[in-house]
Structures are given as C-alpha cells and as structure tokens.
HTML snippet that shows the backbone in 3Dmol.js (N, CA, C, O; Angstrom):
<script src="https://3Dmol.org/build/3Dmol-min.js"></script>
<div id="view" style="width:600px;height:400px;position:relative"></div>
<script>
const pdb = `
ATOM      1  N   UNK A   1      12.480   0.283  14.563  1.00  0.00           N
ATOM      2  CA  UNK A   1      13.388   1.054  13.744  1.00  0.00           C
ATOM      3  C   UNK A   1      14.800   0.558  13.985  1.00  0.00           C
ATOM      4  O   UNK A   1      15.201   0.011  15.012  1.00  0.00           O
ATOM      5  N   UNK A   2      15.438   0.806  12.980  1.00  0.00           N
ATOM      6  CA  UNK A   2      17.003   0.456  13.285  1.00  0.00           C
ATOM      7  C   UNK A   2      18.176   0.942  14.338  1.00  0.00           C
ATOM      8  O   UNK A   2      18.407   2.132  14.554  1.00  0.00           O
ATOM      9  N   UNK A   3      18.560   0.351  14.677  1.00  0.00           N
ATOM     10  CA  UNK A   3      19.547   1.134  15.499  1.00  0.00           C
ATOM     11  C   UNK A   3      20.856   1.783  14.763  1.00  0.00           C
ATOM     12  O   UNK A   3      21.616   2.626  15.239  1.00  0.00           O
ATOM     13  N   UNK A   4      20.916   1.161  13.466  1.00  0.00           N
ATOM     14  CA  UNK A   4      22.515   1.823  12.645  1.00  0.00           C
ATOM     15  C   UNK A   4      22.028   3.060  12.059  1.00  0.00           C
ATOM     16  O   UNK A   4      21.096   3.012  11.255  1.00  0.00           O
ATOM     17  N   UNK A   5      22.702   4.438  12.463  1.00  0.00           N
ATOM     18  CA  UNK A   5      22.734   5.367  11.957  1.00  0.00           C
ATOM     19  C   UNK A   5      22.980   5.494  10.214  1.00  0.00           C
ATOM     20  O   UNK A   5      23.835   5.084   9.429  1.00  0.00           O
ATOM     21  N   UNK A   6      21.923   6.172  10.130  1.00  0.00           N
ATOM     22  CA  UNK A   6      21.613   6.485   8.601  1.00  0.00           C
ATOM     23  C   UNK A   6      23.413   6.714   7.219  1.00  0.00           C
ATOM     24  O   UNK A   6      23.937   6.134   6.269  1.00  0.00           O
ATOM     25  N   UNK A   7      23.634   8.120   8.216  1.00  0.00           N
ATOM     26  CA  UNK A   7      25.038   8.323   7.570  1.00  0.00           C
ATOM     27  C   UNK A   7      26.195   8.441   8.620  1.00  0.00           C
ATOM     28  O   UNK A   7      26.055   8.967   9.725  1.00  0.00           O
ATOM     29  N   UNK A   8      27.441   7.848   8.107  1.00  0.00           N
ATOM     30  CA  UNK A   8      28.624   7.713   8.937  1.00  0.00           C
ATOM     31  C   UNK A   8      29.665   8.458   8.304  1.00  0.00           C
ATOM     32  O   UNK A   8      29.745   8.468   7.075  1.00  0.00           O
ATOM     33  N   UNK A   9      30.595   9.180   9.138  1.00  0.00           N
ATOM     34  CA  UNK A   9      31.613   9.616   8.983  1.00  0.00           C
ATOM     35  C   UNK A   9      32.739   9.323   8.770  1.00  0.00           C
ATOM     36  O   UNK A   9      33.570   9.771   9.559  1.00  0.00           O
ATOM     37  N   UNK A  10      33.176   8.530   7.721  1.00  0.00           N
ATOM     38  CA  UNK A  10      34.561   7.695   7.615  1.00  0.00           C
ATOM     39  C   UNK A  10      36.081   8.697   7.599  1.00  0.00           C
ATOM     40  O   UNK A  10      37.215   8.267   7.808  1.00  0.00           O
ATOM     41  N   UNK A  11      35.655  10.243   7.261  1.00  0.00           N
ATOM     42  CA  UNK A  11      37.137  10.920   7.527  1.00  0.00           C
ATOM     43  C   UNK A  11      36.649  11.856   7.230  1.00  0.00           C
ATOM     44  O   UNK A  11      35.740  12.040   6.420  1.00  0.00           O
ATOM     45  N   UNK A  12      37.705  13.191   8.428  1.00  0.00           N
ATOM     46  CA  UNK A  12      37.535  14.423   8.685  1.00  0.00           C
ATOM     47  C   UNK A  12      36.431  14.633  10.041  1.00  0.00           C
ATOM     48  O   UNK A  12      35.891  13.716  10.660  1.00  0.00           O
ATOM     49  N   UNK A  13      36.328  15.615  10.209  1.00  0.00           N
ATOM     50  CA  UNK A  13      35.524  16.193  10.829  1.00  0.00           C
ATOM     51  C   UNK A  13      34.149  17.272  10.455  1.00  0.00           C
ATOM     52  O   UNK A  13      34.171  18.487  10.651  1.00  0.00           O
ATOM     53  N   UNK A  14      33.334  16.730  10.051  1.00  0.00           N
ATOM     54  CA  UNK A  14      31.996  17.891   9.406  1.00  0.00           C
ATOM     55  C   UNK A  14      31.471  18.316  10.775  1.00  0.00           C
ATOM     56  O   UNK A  14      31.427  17.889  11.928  1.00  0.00           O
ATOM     57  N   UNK A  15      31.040  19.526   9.953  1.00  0.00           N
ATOM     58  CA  UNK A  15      30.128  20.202  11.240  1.00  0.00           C
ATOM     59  C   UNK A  15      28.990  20.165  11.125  1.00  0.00           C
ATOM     60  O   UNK A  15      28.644  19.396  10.228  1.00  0.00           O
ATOM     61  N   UNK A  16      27.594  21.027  12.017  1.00  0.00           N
ATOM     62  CA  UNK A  16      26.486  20.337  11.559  1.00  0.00           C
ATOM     63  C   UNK A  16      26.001  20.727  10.310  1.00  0.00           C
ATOM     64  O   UNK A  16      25.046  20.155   9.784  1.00  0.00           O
ATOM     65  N   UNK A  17      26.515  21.534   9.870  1.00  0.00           N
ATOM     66  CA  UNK A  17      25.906  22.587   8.368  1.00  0.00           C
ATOM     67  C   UNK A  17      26.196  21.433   7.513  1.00  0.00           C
ATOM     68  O   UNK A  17      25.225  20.881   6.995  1.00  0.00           O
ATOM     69  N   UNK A  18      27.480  20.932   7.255  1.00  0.00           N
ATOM     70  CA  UNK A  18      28.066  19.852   6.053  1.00  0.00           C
ATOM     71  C   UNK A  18      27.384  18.923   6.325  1.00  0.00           C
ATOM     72  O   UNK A  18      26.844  18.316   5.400  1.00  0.00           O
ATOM     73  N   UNK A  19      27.185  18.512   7.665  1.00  0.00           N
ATOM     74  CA  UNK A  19      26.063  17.124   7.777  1.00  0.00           C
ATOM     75  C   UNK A  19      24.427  17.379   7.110  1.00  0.00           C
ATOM     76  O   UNK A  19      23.777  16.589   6.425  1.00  0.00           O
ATOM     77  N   UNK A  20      24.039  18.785   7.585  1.00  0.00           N
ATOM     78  CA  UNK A  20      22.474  19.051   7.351  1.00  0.00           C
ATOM     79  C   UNK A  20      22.481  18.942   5.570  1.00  0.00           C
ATOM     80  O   UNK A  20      21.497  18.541   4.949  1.00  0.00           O
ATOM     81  N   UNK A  21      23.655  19.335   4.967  1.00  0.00           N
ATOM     82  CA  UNK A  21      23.635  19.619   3.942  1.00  0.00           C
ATOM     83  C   UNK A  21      23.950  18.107   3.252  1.00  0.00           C
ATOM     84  O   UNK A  21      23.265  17.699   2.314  1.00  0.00           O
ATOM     85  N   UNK A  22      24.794  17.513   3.683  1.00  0.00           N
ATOM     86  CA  UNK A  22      24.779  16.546   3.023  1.00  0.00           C
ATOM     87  C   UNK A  22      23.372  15.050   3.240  1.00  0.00           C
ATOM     88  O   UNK A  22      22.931  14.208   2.457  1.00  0.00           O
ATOM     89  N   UNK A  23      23.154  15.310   4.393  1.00  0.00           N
ATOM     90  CA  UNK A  23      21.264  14.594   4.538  1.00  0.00           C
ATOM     91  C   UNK A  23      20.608  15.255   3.288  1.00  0.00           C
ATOM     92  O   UNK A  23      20.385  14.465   2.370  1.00  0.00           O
ATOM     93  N   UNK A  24      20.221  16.686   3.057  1.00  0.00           N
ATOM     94  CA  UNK A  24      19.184  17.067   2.212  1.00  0.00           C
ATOM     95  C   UNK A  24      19.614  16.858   0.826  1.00  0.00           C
ATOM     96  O   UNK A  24      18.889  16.886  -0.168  1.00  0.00           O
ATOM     97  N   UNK A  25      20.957  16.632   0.876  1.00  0.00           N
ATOM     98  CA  UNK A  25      21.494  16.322  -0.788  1.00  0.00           C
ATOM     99  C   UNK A  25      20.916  14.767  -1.249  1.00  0.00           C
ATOM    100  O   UNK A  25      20.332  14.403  -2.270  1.00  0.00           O
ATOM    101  N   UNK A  26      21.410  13.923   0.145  1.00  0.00           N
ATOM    102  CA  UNK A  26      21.288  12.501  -0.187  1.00  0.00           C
ATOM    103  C   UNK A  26      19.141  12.219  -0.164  1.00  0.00           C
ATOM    104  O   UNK A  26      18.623  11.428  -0.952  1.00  0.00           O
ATOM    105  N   UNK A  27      18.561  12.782   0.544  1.00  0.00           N
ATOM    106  CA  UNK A  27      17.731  12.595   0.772  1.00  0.00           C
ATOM    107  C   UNK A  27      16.414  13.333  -0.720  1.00  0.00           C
ATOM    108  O   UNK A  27      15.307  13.073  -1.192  1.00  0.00           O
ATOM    109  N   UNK A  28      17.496  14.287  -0.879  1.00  0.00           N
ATOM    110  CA  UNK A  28      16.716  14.918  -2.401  1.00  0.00           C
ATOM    111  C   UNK A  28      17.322  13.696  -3.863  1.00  0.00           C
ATOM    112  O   UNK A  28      16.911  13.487  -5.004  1.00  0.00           O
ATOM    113  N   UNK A  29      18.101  13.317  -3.291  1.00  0.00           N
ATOM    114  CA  UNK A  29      18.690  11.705  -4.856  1.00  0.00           C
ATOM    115  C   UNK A  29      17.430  10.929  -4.138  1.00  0.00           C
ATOM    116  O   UNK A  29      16.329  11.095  -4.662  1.00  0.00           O
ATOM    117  N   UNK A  30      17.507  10.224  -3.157  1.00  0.00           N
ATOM    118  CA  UNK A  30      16.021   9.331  -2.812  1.00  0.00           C
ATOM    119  C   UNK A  30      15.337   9.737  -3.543  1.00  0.00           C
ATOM    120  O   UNK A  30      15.266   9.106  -4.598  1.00  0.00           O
ATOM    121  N   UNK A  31      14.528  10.907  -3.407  1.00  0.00           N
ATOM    122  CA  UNK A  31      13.110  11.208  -3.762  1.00  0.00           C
ATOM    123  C   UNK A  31      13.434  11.363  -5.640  1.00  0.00           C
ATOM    124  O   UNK A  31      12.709  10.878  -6.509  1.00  0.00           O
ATOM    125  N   UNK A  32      14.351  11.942  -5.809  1.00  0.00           N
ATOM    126  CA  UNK A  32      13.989  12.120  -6.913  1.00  0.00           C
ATOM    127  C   UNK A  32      13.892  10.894  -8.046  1.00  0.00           C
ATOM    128  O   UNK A  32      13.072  10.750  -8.953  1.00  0.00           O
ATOM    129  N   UNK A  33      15.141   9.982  -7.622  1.00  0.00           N
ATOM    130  CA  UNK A  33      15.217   8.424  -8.350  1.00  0.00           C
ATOM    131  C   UNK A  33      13.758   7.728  -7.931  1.00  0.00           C
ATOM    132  O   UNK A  33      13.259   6.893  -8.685  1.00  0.00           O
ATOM    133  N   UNK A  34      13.185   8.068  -6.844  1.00  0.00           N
ATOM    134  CA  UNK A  34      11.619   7.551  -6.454  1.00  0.00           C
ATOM    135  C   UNK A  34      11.018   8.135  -7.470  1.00  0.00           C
ATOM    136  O   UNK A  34      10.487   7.431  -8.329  1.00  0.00           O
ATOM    137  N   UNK A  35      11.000   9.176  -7.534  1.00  0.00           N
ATOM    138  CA  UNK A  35       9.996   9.518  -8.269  1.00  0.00           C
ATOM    139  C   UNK A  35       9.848   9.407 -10.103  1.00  0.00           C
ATOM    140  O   UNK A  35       8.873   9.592 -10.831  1.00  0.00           O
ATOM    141  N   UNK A  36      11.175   9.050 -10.392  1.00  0.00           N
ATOM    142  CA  UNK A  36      11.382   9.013 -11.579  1.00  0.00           C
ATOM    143  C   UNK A  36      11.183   7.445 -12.330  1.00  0.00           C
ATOM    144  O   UNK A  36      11.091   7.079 -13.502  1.00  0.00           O
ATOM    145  N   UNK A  37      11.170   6.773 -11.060  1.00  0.00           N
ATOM    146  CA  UNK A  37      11.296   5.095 -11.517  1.00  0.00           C
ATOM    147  C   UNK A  37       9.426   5.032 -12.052  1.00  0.00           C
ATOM    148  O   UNK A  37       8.349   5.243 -11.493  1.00  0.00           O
ATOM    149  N   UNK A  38       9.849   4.648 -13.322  1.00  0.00           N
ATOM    150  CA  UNK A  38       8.700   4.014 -14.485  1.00  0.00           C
ATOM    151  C   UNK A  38       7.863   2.920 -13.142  1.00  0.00           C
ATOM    152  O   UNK A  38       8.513   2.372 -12.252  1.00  0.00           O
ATOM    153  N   UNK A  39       6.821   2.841 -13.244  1.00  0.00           N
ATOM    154  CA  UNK A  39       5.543   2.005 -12.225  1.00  0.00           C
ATOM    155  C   UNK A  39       5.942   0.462 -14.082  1.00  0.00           C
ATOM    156  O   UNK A  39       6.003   0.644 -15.298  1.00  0.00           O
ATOM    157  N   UNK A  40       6.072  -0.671 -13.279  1.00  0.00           N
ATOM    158  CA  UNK A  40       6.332  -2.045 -14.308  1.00  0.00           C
ATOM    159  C   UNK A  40       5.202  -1.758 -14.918  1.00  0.00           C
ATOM    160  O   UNK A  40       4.303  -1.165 -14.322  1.00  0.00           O
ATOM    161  N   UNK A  41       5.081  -2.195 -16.372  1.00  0.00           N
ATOM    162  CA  UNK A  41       3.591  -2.102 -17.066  1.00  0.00           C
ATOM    163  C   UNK A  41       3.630  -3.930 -16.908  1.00  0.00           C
ATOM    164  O   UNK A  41       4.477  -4.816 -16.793  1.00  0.00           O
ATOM    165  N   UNK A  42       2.226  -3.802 -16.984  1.00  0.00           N
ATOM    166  CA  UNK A  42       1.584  -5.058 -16.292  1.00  0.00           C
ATOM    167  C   UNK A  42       1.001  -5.427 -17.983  1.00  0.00           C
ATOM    168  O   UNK A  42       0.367  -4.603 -18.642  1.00  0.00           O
ATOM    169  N   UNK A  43       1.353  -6.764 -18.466  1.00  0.00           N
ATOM    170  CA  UNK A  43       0.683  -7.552 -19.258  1.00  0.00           C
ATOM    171  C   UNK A  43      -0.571  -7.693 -19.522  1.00  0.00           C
ATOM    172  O   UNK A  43      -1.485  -7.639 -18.699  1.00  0.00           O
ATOM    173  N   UNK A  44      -0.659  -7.870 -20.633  1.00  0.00           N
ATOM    174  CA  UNK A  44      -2.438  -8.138 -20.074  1.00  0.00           C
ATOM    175  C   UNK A  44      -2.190  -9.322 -20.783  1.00  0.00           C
ATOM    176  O   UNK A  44      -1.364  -9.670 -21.627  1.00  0.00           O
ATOM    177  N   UNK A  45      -3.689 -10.144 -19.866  1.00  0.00           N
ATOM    178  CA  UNK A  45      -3.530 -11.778 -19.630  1.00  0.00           C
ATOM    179  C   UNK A  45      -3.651 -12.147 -21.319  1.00  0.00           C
ATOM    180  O   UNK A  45      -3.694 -11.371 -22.274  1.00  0.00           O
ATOM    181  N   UNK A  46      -3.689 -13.624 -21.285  1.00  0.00           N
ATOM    182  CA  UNK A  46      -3.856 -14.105 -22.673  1.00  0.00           C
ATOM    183  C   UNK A  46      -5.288 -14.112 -22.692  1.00  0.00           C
ATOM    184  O   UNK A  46      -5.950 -13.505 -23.535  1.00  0.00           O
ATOM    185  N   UNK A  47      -5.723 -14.739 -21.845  1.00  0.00           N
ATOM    186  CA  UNK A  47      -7.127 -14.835 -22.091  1.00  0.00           C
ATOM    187  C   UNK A  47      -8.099 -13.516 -22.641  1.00  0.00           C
ATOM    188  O   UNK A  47      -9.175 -13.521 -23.239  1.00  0.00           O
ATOM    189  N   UNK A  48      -7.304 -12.489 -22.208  1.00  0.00           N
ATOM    190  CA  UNK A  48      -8.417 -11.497 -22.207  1.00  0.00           C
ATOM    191  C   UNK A  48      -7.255 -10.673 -23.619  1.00  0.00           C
ATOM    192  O   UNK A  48      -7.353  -9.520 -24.038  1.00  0.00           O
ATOM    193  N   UNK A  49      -6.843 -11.108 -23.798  1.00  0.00           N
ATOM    194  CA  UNK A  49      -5.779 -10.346 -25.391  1.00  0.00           C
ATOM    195  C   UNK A  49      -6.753 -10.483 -26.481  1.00  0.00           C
ATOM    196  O   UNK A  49      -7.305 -11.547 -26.763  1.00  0.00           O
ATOM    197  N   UNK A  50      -7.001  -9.027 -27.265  1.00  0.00           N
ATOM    198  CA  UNK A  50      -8.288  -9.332 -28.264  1.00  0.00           C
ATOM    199  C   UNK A  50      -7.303  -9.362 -29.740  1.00  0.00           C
ATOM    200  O   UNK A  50      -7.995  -9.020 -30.699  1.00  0.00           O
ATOM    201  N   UNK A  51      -6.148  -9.627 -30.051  1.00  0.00           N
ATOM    202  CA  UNK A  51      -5.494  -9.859 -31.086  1.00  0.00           C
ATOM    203  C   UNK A  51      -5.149 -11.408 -30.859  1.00  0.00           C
ATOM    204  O   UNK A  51      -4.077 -11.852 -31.270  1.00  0.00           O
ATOM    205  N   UNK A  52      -6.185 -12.319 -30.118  1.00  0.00           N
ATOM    206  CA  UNK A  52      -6.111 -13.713 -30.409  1.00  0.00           C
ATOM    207  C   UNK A  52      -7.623 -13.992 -31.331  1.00  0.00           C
ATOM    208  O   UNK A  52      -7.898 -15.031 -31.933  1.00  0.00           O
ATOM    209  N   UNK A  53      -8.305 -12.996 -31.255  1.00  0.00           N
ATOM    210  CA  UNK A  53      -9.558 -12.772 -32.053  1.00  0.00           C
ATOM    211  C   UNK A  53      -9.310 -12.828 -33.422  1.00  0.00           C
ATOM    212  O   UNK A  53      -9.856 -13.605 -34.206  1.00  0.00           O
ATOM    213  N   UNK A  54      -8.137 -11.648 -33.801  1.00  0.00           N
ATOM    214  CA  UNK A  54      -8.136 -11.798 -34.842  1.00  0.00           C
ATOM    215  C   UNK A  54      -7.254 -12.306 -35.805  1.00  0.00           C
ATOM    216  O   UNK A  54      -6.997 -11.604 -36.782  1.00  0.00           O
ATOM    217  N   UNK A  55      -6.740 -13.436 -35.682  1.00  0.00           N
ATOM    218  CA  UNK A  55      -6.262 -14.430 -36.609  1.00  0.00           C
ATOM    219  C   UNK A  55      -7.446 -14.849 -37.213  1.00  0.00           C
ATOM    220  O   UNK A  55      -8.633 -14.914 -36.894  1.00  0.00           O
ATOM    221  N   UNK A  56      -6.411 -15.246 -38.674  1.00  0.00           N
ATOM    222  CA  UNK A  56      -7.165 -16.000 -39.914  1.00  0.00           C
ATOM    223  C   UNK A  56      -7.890 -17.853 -39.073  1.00  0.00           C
ATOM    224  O   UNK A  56      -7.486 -18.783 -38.375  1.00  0.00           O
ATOM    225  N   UNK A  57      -9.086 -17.408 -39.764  1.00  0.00           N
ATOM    226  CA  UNK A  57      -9.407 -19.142 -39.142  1.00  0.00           C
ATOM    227  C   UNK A  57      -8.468 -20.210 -39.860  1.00  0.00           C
ATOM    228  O   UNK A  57      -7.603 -19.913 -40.684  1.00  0.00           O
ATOM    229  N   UNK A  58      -8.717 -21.279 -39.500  1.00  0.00           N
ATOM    230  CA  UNK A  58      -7.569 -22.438 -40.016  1.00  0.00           C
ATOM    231  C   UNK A  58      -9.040 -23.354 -40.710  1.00  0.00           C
ATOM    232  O   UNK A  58     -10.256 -23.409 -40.525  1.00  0.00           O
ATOM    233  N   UNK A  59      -8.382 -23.742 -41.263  1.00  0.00           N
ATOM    234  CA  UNK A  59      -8.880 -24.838 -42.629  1.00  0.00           C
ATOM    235  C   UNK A  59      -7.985 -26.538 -42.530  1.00  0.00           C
ATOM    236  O   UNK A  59      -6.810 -26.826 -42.754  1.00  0.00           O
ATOM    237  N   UNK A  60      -9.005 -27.272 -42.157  1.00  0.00           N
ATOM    238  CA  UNK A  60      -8.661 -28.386 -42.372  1.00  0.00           C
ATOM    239  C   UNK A  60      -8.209 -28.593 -43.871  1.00  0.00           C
ATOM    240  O   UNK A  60      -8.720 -27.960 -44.795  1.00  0.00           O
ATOM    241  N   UNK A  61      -7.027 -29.699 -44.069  1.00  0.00           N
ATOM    242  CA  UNK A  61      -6.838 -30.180 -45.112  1.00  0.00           C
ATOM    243  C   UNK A  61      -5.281 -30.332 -45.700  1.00  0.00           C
ATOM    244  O   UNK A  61      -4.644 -29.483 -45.076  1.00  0.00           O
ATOM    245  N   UNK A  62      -4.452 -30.965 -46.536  1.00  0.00           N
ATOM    246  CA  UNK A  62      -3.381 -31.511 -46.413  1.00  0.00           C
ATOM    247  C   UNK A  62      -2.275 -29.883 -46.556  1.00  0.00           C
ATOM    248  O   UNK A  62      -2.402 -29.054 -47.456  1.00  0.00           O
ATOM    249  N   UNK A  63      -1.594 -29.832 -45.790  1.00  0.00           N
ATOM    250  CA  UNK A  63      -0.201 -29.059 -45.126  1.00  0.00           C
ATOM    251  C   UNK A  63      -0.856 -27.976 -44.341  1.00  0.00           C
ATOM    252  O   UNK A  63      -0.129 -27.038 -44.015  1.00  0.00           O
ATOM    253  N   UNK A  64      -2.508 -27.938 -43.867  1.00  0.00           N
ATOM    254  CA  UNK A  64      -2.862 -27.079 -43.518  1.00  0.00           C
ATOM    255  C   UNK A  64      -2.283 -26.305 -42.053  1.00  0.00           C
ATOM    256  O   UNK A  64      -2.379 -25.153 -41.631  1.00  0.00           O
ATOM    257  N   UNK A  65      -1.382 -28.070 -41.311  1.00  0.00           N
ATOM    258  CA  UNK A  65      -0.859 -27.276 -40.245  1.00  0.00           C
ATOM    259  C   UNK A  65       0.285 -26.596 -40.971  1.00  0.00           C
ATOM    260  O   UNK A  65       0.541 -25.724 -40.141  1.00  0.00           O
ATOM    261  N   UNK A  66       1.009 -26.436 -41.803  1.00  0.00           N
ATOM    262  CA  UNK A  66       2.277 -25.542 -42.035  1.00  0.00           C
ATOM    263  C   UNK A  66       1.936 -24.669 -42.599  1.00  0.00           C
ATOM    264  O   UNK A  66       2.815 -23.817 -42.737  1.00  0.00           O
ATOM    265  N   UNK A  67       0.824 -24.401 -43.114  1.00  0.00           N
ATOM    266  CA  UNK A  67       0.106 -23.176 -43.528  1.00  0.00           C
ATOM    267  C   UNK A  67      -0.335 -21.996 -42.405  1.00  0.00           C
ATOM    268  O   UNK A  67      -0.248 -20.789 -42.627  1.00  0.00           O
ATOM    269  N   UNK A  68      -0.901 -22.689 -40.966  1.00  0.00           N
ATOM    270  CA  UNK A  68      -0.716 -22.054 -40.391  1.00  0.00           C
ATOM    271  C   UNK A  68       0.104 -21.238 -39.677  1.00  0.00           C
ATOM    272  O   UNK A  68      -0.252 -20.285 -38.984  1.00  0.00           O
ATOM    273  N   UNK A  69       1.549 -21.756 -39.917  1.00  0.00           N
ATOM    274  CA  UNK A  69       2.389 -20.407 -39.600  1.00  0.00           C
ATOM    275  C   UNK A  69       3.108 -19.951 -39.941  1.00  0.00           C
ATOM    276  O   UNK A  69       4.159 -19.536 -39.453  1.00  0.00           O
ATOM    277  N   UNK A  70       2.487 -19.923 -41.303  1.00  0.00           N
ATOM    278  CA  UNK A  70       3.091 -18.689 -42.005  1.00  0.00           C
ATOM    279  C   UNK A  70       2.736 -17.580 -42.297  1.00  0.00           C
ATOM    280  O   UNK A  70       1.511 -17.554 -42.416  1.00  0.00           O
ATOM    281  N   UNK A  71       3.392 -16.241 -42.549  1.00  0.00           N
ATOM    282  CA  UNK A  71       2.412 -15.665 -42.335  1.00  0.00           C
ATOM    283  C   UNK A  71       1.499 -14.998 -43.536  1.00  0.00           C
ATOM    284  O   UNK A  71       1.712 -15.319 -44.705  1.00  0.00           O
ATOM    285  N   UNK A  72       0.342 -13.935 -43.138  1.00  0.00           N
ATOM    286  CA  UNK A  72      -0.365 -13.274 -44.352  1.00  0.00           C
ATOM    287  C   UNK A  72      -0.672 -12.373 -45.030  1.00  0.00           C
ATOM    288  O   UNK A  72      -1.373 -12.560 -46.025  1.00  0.00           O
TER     289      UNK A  72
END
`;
const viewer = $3Dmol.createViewer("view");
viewer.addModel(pdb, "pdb");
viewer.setStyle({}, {cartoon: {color: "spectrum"}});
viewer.zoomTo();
viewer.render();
</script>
C-alpha cells in the first residue's frame, strides 16, 4: 500500500468532523462516477458479422467492379 496519505490539508485547520465529512463526500463522487461509467461495448468481429451475408452477389462482367459500390 502507499505510504502518501489519501487527502492533504493545504490551508486552515479542519477538525475531525470536516475531515470525516469531507472523505465520505469525496469517496461518495468515486463510487458514484464508478458506477455510472458505461462498461466499452465490444465489436463484434468481422468474421462472425451476419450483415456480410447479406450483400447483393456480384456478377462478373464489364464495369461490374464499379457497380459494386454503388449502392441499391
């Protein structure tokens, strides 16, 4: 564990009430920004993407590659 104290006193003098109080203030923003942060949504792979299924098949034959991307 660390040895640097969590919160420091840069001016005045608090007593322990303003200290207890200001831990449960700072310590209730932790939890709550924890708890509020969105979990990343995870991709799903290409391989397994079923809207590569359904494209139009392609057709050999003259401009057929510029036909393919356009769309339908």
């Amino acid at each position: 564990m660390s040895d640097r104290p969590l919160l420091r006193v840069v001016r005045g003098n608090p007593d322990d009430v303003e200290l207890a109080a200001l831990t449960a203030v700072v310590a209730a923003a932790a939890a709550a920004s924890a708890a509020t942060a969105p979990a990343p949504a995870r991709r799903a792979s290409w391989w397994s993407d079923r809207a590569t299924a359904l494209r139009a098949p392609l057709h050999p034959g003259d401009g057929a590659w510029r036909a393919s991307a356009l769309p339908r």
